[in-house]
N, C-alpha and C positions, 0 to 999 in steps of 0.2 A: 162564297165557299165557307162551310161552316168546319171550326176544329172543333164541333163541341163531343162531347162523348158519352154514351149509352151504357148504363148498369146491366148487365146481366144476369141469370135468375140463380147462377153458382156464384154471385159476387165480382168475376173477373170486371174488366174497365175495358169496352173496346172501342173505335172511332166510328163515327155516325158516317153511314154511308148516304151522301149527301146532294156528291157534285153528280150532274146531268151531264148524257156526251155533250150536250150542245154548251154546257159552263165548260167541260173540260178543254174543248176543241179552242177556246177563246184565252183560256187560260194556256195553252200549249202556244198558242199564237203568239199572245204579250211575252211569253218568257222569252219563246226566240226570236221576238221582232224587237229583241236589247239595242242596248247602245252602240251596240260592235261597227256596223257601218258609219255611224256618224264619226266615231273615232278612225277607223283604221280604212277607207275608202281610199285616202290617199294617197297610202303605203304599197297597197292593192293594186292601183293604178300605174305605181313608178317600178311595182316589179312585173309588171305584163303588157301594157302600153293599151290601146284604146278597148283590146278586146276583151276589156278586165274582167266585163261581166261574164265571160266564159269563167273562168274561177270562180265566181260565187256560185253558176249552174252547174259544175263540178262540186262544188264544196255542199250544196245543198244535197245531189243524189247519196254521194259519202255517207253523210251524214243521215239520210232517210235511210238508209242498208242497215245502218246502225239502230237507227229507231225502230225499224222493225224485229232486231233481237230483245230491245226493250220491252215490244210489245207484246210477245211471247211472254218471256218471260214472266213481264207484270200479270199476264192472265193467270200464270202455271200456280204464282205466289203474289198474290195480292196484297203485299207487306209494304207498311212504310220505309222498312230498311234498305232498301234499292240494290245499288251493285253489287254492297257488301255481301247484303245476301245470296244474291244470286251466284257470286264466286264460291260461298260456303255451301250453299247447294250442290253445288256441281264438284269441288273438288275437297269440300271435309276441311278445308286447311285456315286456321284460325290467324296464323301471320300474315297470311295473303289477305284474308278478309282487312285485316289493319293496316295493312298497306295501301291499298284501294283506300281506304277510308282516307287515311292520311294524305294520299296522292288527290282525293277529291276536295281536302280540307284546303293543301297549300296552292289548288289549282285558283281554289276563290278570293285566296291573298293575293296571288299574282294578278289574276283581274281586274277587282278591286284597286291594287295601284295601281292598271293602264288604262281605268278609267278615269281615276282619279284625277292623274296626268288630261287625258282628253278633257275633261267637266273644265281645270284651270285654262287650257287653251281656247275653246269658245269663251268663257266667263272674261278673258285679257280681251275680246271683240268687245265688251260691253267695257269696261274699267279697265284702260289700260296703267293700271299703276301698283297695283301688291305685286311682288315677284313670282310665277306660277309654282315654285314648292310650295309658299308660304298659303293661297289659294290651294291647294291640292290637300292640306294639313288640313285645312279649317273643314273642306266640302265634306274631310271622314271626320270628322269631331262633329261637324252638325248632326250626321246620318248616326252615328254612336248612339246619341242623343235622344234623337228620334226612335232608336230600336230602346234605348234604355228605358224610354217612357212606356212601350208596352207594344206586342205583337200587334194587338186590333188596329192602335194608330196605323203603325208600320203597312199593315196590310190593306187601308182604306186609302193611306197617300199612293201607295202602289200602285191600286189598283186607278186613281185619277190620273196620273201621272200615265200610266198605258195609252190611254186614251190622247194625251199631250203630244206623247212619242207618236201615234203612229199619223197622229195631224202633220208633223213637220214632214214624213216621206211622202203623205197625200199633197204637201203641196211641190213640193221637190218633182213627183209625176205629173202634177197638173201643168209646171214648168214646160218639162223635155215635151208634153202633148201642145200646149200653146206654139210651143218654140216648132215643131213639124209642121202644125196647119197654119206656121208662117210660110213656108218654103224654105228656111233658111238650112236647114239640118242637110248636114254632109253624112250621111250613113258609110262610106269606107274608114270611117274612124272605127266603125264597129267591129273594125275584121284585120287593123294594125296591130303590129305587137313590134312596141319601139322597146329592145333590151338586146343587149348583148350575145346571148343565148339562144339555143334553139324555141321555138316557140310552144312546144312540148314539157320542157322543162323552166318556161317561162311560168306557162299555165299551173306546173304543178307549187311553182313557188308561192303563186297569188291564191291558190287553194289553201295553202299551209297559211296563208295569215288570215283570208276568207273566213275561215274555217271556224274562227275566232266568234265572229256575229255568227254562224248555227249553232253555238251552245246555247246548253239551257235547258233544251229537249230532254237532259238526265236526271232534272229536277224534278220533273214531273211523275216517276214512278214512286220517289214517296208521296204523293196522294192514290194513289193505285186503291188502297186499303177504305178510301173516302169515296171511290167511285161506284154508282149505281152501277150493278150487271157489270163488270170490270171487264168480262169476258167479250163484249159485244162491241161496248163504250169507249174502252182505252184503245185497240187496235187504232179505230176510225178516227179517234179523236187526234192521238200521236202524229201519225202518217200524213193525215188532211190536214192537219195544224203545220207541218212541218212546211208539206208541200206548198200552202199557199203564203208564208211568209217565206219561204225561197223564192217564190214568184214576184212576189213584192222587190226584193231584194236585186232580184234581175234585172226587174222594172226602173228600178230608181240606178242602177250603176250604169245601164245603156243611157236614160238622161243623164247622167253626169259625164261620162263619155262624149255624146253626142252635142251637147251644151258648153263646154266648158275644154273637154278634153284632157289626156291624161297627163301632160308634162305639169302644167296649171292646178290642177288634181293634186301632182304629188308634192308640190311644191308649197301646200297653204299647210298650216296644222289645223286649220278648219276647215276641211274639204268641202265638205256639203255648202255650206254656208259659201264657196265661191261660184256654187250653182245659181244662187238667189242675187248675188251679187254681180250676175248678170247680166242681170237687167231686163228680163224678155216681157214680163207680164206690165200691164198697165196699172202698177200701182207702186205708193211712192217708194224710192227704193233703202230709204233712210227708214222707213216702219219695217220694208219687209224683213230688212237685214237684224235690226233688235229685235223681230218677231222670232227669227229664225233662232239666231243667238240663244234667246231665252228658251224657245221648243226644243235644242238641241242641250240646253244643259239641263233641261226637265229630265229630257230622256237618258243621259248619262246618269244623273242622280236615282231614277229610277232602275237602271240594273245593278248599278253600288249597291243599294239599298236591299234589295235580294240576296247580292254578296256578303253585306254587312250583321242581315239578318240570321245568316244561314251557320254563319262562319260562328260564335258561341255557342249555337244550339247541339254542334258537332259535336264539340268541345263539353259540352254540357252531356250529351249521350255515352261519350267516350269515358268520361266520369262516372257514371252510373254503375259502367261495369269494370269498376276498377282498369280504367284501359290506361290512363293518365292523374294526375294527380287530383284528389275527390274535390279542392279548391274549388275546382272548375264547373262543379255543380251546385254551387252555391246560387241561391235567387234571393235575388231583395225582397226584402220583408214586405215591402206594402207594394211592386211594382212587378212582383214576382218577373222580374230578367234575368238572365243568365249573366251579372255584370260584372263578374270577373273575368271571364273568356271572352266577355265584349272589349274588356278594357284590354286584357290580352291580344286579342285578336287586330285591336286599330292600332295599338305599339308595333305590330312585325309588320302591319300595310306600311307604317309609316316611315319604321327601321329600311325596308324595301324602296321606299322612292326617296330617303336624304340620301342611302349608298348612290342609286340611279341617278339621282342627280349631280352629286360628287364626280364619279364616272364622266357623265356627259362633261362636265363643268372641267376637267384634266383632261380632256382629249380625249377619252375611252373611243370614240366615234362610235357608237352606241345612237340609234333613236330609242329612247327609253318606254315608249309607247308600247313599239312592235317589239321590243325586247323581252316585255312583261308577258305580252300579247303571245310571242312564242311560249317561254315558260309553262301558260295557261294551253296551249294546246298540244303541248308534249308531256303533260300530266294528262290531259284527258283524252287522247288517243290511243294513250295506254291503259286507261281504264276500259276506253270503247272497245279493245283489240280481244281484251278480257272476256268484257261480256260479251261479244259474239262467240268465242271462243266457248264459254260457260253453258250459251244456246245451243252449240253442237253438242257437247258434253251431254246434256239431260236431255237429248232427244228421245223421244219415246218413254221419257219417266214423267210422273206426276201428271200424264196426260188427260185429258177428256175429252167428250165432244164438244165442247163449248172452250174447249183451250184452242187461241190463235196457235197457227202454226207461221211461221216464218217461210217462204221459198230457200231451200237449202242452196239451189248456185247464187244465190245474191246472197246470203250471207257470206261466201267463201269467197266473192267478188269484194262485198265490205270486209272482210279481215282481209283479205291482200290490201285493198285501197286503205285501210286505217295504218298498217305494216309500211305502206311504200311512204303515206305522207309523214311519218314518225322518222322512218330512217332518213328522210330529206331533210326536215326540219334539222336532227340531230348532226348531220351531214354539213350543211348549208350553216348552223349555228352551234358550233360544237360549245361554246360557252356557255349556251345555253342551259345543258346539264349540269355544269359548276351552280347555276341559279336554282333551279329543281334540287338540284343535291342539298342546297343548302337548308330550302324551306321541309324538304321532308326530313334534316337532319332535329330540323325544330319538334315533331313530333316524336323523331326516335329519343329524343333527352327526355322529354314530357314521359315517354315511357319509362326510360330509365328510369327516372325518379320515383314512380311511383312502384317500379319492382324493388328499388334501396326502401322506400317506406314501407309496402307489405313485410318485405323481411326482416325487416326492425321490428311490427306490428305483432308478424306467426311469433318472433325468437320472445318476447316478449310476455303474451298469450298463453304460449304454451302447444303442445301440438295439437288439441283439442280447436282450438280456435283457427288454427294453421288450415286443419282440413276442409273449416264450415269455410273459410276467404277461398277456398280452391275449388269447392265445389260451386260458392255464390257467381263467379268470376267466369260469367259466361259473355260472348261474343254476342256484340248486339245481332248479326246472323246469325247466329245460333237459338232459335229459340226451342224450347222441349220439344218432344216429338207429339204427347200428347195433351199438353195443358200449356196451351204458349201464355207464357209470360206478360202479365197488365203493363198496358204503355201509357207512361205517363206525361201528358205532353207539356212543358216550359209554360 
């Protein structure tokens, strides 16, 4: 997938339309076939009992209801800017559009440390000897590093690294298949729900952390702008991409279910890895367990890595338009990186898991995993709540015949389902929101400061200079009506 970008014959600067559905559909796949199961499988398990993989096949339709507002959308406006735009589309409002933004910013802080956390407990299987914050520190200062040295890196380890991730669930299936055309497999495991509660709101629990491994699917509307025929390409590519790493995902939680089982499940911080440690297959089981180890902290290092990526470029855009302090658009001279808001951005990961460790380490009785885990999907359930919500809004505007349309009762099914899982989570984790409050309070100061510095800057100026900041000081969704705006890409 190429960022490169094409001169046009007025001078503007726009992005080469590049990716093919069949690149996109592979790329839609890797983003959401992240880390998320190898991390939070366990957690998944001890809140719904064998029938866990019904929450992931829950979590994945959710979640494709939602992708299909995306996909709308992305046809209607084919812009890198994603939700944010889509909310300023639909409803004009410039605070909202930053709010979204900010809520997508600190959704990838929170991730970022519950992967973190995940990457140190596989990494304690291999080396049991640094202490897992002291391991969690180091995994985001490598990946820093890695982004610091340059996007291309970034996005050539990425994409090897895909290929790594989705080798460790292909053998993790090839397991639970060995393990059945042994005879040994008890299938009423598939159909127990060991919890205290009803099995309905069992189910809706193990959704709400599920729900965690289907992100990523939002990432992909800013290439919207990069796709050949966006109109044809992105529907099919979204939905199909979705679909079959939901399938995957099904795939591999009934073998782990069926293999291992879900008390044993919740009980390891390396869940997966106690599927292999099973023993079923004929090979030795000291290679497959380091094999495993290593393929699963490939694959946590690889959705970090997106996280890590994504998280100064925000920062870097939000700067641009005066949204936060201009700092933050700063690139290095010969590396061109955004390494201020990089260096930014791995200070609050990190501020994030010594508090969470602190916490744990006092009693909080907190799992710090699923804790972060929630945060991240109580920010981005209400971004998803939004853009369906944005979808109804512009129905019938900016239409064509080449614009997807969305089925309108499954969107109203996705905005209830994104409504019920958000009020449960918030319900079930009311602390949660004090975590969310805190990290979106990080961008509301980031703004303040930079409205005490304009107003130092206008008083200064004069009011001649006041007007040109106010009129420059446009919303990265907001682009002119008739001469959109040169992007410049990091």
């Amino acid at each position: 997938m190429s960022d490169a970008t094409t001169d046009r014959a007025d001078g503007d600067v726009e992005l080469n339309r590049s990716i093919t559905g069949r690149l996109l559909f592979f790329y839609v796949l890797g983003d959401v076939l992240g880390s998320g199961i190898y991390v939070l499988i366990g957690t998944v398990a001890g809140e719904v009992g064998g029938a866990f993989w019904i929450a992931f096949a829950v979590g994945v339709s959710v979640a494709a209801i939602t992708g299909l507002a995306y996909a709308e959308l992305a046809t209607k406006y084919p812009k890198a800017a994603g939700a944010a735009l889509y909310l300023y589309k639909a409803f004009g409002n410039r605070p909202l559009a930053f709010l979204v933004t900010v809520s997508f910013l600190s959704a990838s802080f929170a991730a970022a440390g519950s992967l973190a956390v995940g990457f140190a407990n596989y990494f304690l299987e291999l080396w049991d000897v640094p202490p897992g914050l002291l391991v969690a520190l180091l995994f985001l200062l490598m990946l820093s590093i890695i982004n610091f040295i340059g996007i291309t890196e970034s996005v050539v380890i990425n994409m090897l690294m895909t290929l790594v991730e989705i080798s460790g669930l292909v053998i993790v299936t090839v397991i639970g298949i060995w393990y059945v055309a042994q005879g040994d497999a008890d299938f009423s495991r598939l159909v127990e729900f060991e919890t205290s509660t009803t099995p309905i709101f069992a189910i809706v629990g193990g959704v709400a952390l599920a729900f965690f491994a289907m992100t990523g699917f939002e990432n992909v509307a800013n290439v919207a702008e990069e796709t050949i025929d966006p109109q044809r390409n992105f529907p099919r590519a979204l939905i199909g991409g979705m679909i079959a790493a939901g399938f995957i995902y099904v795939l591999v939680a009934m073998t782990a279910s069926l293999v291992v089982g879900a008390k044993d499940l919740a009980g390891s911080d390396a869940a997966l890895l106690e599927v292999v440690k099973a023993d079923i297959i004929p090979i030795p089981l000291g290679f497959m367990t380091t094999l495993f180890a290593v393929i699963a902290c490939i694959a946590i290092t690889n959705t970090t890595l997106v996280a890590v990526v994504t998280q100064p470029r925000i920062l870097y855009g939000m700067a641009r338009e005066d949204v936060v302090p201009g700092v933050f658009a700063k690139l290095h001279p010969s590396r061109r990186s955004p390494w201020v808001g990089l260096i930014f951005s791995a200070l609050v990961v990190a501020t994030l898991l010594v508090i969470g460790t602190l916490v744990v380490e006092a009693g909080g009785g907190i799992d710090l995993i699923a804790r972060l885990a929630t945060v991240t999907v109580v920010l981005l359930l209400f971004i998803y709540f939004l853009v369906i919500l944005a979808a109804l809004k512009l129905t019938g505007q900016d239409e064509s015949e080449q614009t997807f349309t969305a089925p309108r009762p499954l969107l109203y099914v996705g905005l209830l389902g994104n409504v019920m899982l958000l009020v449960y989570v918030v319900v079930d984790d009311p602390t949660s929101v004090i975590w969310c409050a805190g990290l979106l309070a990080v961008g509301g100061v980031l703004f303040l400061v930079e409205q005490v510095i304009r107003s130092r800057r206008a008083a200064t100026a004069g009011p001649a200079t006041e007007t040109s900041d106010q009129t420059s000081n446009q919303s990265p969704a907001e682009p002119p009506a008739e001469q959109p705006k040169p992007t410049e890409e990091p």
